[in-house]
N, C-alpha and C positions, 0 to 999 in steps of 0.2 A: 121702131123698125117695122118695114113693110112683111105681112105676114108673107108672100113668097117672093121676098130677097132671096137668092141661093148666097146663103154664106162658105168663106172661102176653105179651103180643103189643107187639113193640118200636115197631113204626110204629101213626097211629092216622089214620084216612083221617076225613078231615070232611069232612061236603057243605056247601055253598057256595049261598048263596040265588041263585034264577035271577037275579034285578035287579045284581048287582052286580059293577063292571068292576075289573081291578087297577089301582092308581093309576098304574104305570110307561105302559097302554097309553094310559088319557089322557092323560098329559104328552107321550106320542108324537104322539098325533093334532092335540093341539094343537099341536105344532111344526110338522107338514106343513100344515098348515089356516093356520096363518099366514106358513109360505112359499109358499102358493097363491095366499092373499089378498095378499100385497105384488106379488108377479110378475106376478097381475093387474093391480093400479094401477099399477107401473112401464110395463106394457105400455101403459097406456091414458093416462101422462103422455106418453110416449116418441114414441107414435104415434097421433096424437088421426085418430081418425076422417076418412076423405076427406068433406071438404065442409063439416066443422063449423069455428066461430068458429077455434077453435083451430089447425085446419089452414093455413087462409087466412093466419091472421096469423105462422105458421112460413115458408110461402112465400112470405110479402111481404117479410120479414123478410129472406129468403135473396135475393130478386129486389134489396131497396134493398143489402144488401153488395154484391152485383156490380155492378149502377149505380155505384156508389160508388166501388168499383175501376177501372173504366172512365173516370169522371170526373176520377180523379187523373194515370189513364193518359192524356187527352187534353189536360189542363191543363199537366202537364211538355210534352208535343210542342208545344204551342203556345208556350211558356216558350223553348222552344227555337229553335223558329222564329222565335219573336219577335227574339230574337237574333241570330241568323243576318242577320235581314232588317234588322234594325238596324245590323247592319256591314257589310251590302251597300250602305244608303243612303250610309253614310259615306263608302265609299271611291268609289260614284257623284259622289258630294259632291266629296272631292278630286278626283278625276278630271278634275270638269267646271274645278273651279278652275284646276287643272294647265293647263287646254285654254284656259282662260279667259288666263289669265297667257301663255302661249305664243303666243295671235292677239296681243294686244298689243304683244308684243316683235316679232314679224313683220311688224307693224303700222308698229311704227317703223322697223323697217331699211327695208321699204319705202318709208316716208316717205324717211327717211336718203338712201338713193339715189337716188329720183326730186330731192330736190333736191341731192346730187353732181354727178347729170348737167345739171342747168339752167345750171349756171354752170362746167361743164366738160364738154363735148360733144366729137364727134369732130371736130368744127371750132373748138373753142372755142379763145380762147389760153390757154398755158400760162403760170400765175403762180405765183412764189415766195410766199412766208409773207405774208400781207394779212387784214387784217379785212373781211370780207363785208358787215356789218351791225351795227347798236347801235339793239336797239327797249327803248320801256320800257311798263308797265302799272301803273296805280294796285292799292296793295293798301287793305284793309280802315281800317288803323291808323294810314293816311298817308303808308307808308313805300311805296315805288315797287320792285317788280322789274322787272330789265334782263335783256334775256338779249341778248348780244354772240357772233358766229358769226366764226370764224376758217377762212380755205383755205390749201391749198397742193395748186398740181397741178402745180408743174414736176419734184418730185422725187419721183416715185411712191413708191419702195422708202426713202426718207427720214423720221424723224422728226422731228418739232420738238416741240420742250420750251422751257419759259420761265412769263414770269409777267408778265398784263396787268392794267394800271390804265387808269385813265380819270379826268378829270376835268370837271366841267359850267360850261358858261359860261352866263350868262344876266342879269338884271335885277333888284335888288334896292334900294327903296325909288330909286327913278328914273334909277340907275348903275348898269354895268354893272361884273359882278363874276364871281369864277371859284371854286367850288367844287372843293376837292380832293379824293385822291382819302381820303386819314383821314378829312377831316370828315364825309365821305359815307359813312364806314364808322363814326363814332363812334369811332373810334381812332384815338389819336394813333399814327402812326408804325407806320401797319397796313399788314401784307403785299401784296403784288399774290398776286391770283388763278392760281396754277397753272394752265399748262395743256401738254397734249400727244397730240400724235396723228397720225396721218400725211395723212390726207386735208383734215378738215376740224371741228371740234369746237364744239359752244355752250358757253358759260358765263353761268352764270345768278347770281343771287344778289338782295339788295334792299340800297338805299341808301338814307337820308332825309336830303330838302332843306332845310335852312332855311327859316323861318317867312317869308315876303311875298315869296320867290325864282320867276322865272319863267324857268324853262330855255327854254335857244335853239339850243345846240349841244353837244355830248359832243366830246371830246376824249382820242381811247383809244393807248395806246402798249403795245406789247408788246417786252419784252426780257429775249434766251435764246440761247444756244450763237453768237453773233456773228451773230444776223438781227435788228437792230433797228426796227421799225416801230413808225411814226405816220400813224393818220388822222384826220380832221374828219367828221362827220353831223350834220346838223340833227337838234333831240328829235325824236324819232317815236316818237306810239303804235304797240302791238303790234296788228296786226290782228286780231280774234274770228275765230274757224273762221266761214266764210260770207263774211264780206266780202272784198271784192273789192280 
């Protein structure tokens, strides 16, 4: 080789038209150019403008959920109350009954002892086991309740025990006749009425008369522990609360 041959030149430099970009930097710019443009519209979904369509109806949006929540919150408390007030009436309710049921019982002992004391006073005589009384009242069905009243004031701290019958005398078809006391009970060979108590006790129950029979007199026995009594009473109706 001739010592100044110019040998040839390894690299080869080329110019490059002014107009034109490498592809790698447009693909760049279009990447950033369309994460500008989405971040913008994300921005402008996310948080629409104060005062526009959009905004208003985000807020209202947000105002009708806590409404909403508030409504359910005030609906259970009332659910509740309601409740509550409903078992307060109730037991008002019993309460008053309770009070109700309790005058009446008082009601009667009072009665009970105002008439103890009528027919046993501090002057009154003292009487062994007697029948007081034999009233009757008509019922609905034809059939007559009696209610028959027993004393005893000679033996205060004493009980009597036993069992009263009664039979009715009266008028039937223009003779006089005597009604027992079965047939008066519709049973043959029917018990006498228990009774026991120390002062003074009613016994009530209903009998029916025979068809064309016109009572005139009761005739009541009582027999227990060796006090055996009998009295006589004309019928008498039961007087109505008021009369006299």
């Amino acid at each position: 080789m001739e010592p100044n041959a110019r040998q040839s030149p390894q690299f080869e430099v080329v110019r490059r038209s002014p107009g034109r970009v490498p592809a790698w930097t447009v693909a760049l710019s279009s990447f950033v150019l369309g994460l500008l443009i989405g971040g913008i519209a994300m921005w402008f979904i996310r948080a629409p403008e104060a005062g526009s369509p959009a905004a208003r109806m985000a807020e209202t949006e947000q105002r009708l959920k806590g409404q909403q929540a508030q409504v359910a919150q005030l609906q259970q408390r009332i659910a509740t109350l309601t409740r509550s007030d409903q078992i307060s009436r109730d037991a008002n309710r019993d309460v008053q009954a309770m009070l109700e049921d309790k005058d009446e019982q008082i009601s009667g002992l009072k009665a009970d002892v105002a008439f103890y004391e009528r027919f046993v006073g501090s002057g009154g005589e003292r009487k062994g086991l007697s029948v007081h009384s034999a009233e009757f009242e008509a019922e609905a069905g034809g059939s007559w309740r009696y209610e028959v009243v027993l004393t005893q004031s000679l033996n205060r701290g004493a009980v009597s025990q036993g069992e009263m019958r009664f039979d009715v005398e009266g008028v039937q078809n223009g003779k006089l006749s005597t009604v027992k006391w079965d047939t008066l009970q519709q049973t043959p060979g029917a018990a006498g009425q228990k009774y026991t108590f120390r002062y003074f006790q009613r016994l009530g129950g209903s009998i029916v008369l025979p068809q064309g029979f016109t009572p005139q007199r009761v005739k009541v026995s009582l027999r227990g522990q060796g006090a055996n009594v009998d009295a006589a009473f004309a019928w008498t109706l039961k007087s109505t609360p008021g009369e006299q």
